[in-house]
N, C-alpha and C positions, 0 to 999 in steps of 0.2 A: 858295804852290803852286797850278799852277794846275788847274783844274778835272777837263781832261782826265788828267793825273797821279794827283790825287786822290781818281776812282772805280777806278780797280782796286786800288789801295793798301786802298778800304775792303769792296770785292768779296774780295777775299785776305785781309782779317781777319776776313772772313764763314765764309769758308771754314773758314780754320783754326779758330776759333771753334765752328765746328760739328764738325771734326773730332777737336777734344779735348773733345766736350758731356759733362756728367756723367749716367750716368744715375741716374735719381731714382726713390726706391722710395716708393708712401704708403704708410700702415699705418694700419690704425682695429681697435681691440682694446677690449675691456668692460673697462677697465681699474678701472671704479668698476662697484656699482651689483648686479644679483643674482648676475652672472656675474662678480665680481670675481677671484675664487681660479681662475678660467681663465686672463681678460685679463691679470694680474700677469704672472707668471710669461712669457708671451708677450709683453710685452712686455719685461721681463729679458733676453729671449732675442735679439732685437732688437740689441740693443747684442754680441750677440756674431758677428755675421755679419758679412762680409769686406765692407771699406769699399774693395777693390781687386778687379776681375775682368775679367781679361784685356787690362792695361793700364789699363783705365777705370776714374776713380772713382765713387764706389759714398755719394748721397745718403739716408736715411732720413728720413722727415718723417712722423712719430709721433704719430696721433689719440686719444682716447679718446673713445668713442659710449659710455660708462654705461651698456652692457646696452639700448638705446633700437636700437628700426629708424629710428625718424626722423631720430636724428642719424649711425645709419651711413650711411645716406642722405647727409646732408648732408654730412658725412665724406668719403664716397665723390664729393661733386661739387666739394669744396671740392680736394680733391686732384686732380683731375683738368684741373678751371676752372682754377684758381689757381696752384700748383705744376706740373702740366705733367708728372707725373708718367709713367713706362714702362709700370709694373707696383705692382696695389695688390696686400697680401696682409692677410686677412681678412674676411670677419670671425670673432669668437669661438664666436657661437652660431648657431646654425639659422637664427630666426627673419630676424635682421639679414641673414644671407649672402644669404640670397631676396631679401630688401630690396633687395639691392647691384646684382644681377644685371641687371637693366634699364639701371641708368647704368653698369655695365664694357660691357657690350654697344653702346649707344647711341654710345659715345665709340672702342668699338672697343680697347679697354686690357683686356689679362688680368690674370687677377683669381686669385689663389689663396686660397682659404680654407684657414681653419682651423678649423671647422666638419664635424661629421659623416654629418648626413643626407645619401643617397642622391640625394634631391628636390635639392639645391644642381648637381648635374650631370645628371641621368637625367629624363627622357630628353635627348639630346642631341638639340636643334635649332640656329638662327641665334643665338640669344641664349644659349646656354650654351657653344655653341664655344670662348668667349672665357673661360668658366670653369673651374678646376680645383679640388681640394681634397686635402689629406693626412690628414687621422683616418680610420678605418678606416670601410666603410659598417656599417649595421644590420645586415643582412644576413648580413654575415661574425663577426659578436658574437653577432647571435642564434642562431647553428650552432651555438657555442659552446655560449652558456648553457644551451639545447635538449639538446646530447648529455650537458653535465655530468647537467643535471636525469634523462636516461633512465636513464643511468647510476647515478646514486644512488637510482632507485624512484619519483620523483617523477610522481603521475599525474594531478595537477589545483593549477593555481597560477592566483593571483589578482594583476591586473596594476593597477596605479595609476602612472598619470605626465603629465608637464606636459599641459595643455592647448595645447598649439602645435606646431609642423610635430614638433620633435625627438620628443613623445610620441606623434602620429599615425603618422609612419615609424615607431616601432620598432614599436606594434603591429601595422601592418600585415604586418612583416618578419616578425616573432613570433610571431605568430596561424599565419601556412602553415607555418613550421618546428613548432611543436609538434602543428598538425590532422596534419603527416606521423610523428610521430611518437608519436601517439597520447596527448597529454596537451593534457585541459580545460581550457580559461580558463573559470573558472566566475564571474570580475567583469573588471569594465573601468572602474576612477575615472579619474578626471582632476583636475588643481590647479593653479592658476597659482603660477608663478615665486615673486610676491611675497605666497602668500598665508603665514598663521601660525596657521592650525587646519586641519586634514583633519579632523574627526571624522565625519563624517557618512559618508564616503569609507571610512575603516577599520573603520567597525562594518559595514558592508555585505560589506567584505570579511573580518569575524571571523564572520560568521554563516554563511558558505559553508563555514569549514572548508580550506581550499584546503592541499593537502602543500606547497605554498610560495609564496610573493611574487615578484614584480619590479616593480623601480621605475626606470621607464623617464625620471628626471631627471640633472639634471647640478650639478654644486659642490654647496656647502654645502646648499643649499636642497630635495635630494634626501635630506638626513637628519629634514627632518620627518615624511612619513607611517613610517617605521621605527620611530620614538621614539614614535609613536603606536601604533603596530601593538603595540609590547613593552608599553607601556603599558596596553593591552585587552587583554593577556593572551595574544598568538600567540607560538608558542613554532616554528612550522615554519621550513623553511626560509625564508634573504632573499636575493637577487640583485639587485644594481645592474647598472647601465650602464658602460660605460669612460667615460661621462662624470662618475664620481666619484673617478676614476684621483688622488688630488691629497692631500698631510699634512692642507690644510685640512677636506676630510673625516672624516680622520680624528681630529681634534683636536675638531673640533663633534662627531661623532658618539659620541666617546666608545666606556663601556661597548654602546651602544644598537647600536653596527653591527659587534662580537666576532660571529664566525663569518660572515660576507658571503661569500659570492661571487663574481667579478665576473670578466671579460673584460678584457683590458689590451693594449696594447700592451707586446713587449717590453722595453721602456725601463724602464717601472717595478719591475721584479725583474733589470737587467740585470745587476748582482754576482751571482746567483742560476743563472743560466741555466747550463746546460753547457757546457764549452769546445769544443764541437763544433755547437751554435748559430750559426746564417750571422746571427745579428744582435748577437753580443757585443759584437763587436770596434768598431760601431759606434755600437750602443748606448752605450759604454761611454764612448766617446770624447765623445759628448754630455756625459754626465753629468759628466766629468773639469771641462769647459769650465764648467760650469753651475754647477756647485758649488765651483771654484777664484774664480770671481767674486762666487756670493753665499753660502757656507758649506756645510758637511756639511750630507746631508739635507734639504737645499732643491731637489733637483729635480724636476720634475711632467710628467706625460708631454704635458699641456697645452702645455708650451713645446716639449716634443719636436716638437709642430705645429708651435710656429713655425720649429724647427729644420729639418725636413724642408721647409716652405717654402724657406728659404734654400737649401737642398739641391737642389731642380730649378730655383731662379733663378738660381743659379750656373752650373750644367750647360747650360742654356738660352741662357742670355748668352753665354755664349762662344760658341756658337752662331749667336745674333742675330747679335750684331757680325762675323761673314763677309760678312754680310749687308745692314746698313745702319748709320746711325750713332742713337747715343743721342739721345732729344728729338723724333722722327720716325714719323710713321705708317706709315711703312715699319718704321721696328725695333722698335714694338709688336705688327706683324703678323709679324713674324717671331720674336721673342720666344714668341709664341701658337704659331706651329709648329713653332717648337722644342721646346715643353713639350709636343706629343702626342710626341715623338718621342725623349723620356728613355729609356733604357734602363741597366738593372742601378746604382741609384745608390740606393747605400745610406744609408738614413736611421738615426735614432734609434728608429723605430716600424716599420719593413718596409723590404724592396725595392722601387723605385718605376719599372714599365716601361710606362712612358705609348702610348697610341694614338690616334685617332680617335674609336676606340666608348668607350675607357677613359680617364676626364678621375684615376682615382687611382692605378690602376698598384701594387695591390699584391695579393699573394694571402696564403695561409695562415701562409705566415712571418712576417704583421703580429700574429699574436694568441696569447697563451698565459692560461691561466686562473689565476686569483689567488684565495687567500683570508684573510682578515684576522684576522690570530692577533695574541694579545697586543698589538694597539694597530697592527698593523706591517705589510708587506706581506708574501704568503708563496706562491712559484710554488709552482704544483701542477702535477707532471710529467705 
């Protein structure tokens, strides 16, 4: 064949080739590591999201960063370098999501997290445009646990939580909700992720007396200062985070964390909720899917993130693709402004009505309060 033949033949397999591209999603989730009992479950969830959208097939290429920034990092470049990826979603925890932010930016590829702090999108500038996130902010948890506290008499609580962004956001959050509300923080500890004693941290805060606690950590590793606290002898009230939303908690925490508090998404009490709740129906529908694939009682509102991710990158995509083709820096910039421009799409954890100023898109309908009776979870109307 000759020559002149033989380039448009391969100009027209170019084409079509680009025409049917697949698009390619990365993932990097704490699947090992302190944030295990988050990553798991997301990535469980992973495997339930639509391999088909809008025509196009639909790649996942599935990291585990161990709870580490440096390898969400590397995660985050290896998928982007290497796979050629649209859209990354993740990461698990606070820390990592920060991490990530400078290489989705850099490459110009949106990035949804799964990940809670505020700090992950706020303030919006150049480098966060390109960011989203679905767990609920600090902010809208800490109203929460603030009004339960006023509500039951509580006038001075003592706050202990990670040493990293996730426990600096919540007290910052939580400190102007309560000085509005008129209750003391009368301590302020901190602890890292990996460590295996607080003592020092809970005597500090058994000598103040405080009418109750909060422990602004997340998974398993948010049941040590409690188990300490019970152990020294506080008998007041305890408040977690919706970052202990998960069985794993409750299986390590045991007796130690009967009567808890906490903020949730409503996924984790969705059989519970009233049939007039705007989030039953699909809450519930999560849960069906999650626990038809890994058994009763296996679902965690952890992967409800990763569900609601899948949730505006589906809505999104179909979207994109009016617009450009898969594999293009054209259809990751428009992927990116699709996803300010979600509206009414309901997740597992809120309704999600994305903007400009708002990279999360959800209000008060994302949160209902929980507490932990007999081992279990238990919505409090």
């Amino acid at each position: 064949m000759s020559l002149k033949k033989t380039l448009p033949l391969l100009a027209a397999l170019m084409v079509a080739t680009l025409a049917h591209a697949d698009i390619n999603v990365g993932v990097t989730v704490s699947a090992t590591g302190p944030a295990a009992s988050l990553g798991i479950p997301e990535k469980n969830t992973i495997a339930l999201m639509p391999t088909s959208i809008g025509g196009q097939k639909v790649n996942y290429i599935v990291l585990d960063d161990a709870s580490d920034t440096t390898a969400a990092v590397t995660n985050a470049r290896k998928l982007i370098g290497e796979h050629k990826v649209d859209l990354i979603l993740g990461s698990t925890t606070t820390p990592n999501s920060l991490a990530m932010i400078d290489v989705a930016a850099e490459a110009q590829t949106p990035m949804i997290s799964m990940a809670a702090s505020a700090r992950i999108i706020e303030p919006q500038d150049a480098k966060k445009r390109w960011v989203f996130k679905t767990p609920q902010n600090d902010i809208m948890m800490s109203l929460a646990i603030v009004g339960h506290m006023a509500d039951s008499g509580v006038k001075s609580v003592g706050f202990i939580g990670f040493s990293d962004a996730y426990g600096e956001g919540w007290y910052q959050e939580f400190s102007k909700i309560a000085a509005m509300k008129g209750i003391k923080i009368v301590a302020n500890e901190r602890y890292n992720r990996t460590d295996t004693s607080v003592t020092g941290q809970v005597l500090k805060i058994v000598s103040v007396k405080p009418d109750a606690v909060l422990i602004a950590a997340s998974g398993t590793p948010a049941v040590l200062p409690q188990r300490a606290l019970m152990e020294r002898g506080y008998r007041g009230k305890f408040y977690q985070t919706h970052g202990v939303a998960n069985n794993d908690f409750l299986r390590v925490g045991g007796k130690d964390v009967e009567g808890t508090f906490l903020p949730s998404g409503p996924v984790l009490v969705a059989a519970q909720l009233p049939a007039t709740h705007p989030l039953k129906k699909s809450a519930q529908d999560y849960v069906a899917k999650y626990e038809k694939a890994y058994g009763a009682g296996s679902v965690s509102t952890f992967g409800g993130h990763a569900w609601d991710a899948g949730k505006l990158m589906e809505a999104a995509v179909v979207q994109a693709l009016k617009k450009a083709k898969p594999g293009t820096q054209e259809f990751r910039t428009a992927l990116r402004d699709a996803l300010e421009t979600v509206k009414e799409v309901a997740g597992a954890h809120g309704v999600f009505n994305m903007s400009a100023q708002d990279h999360l898109g959800l209000d008060q309908r994302a949160r209902v309060m929980v507490k932990i009776e007999a081992g279990a979870w238990k919505y409090q109307p």
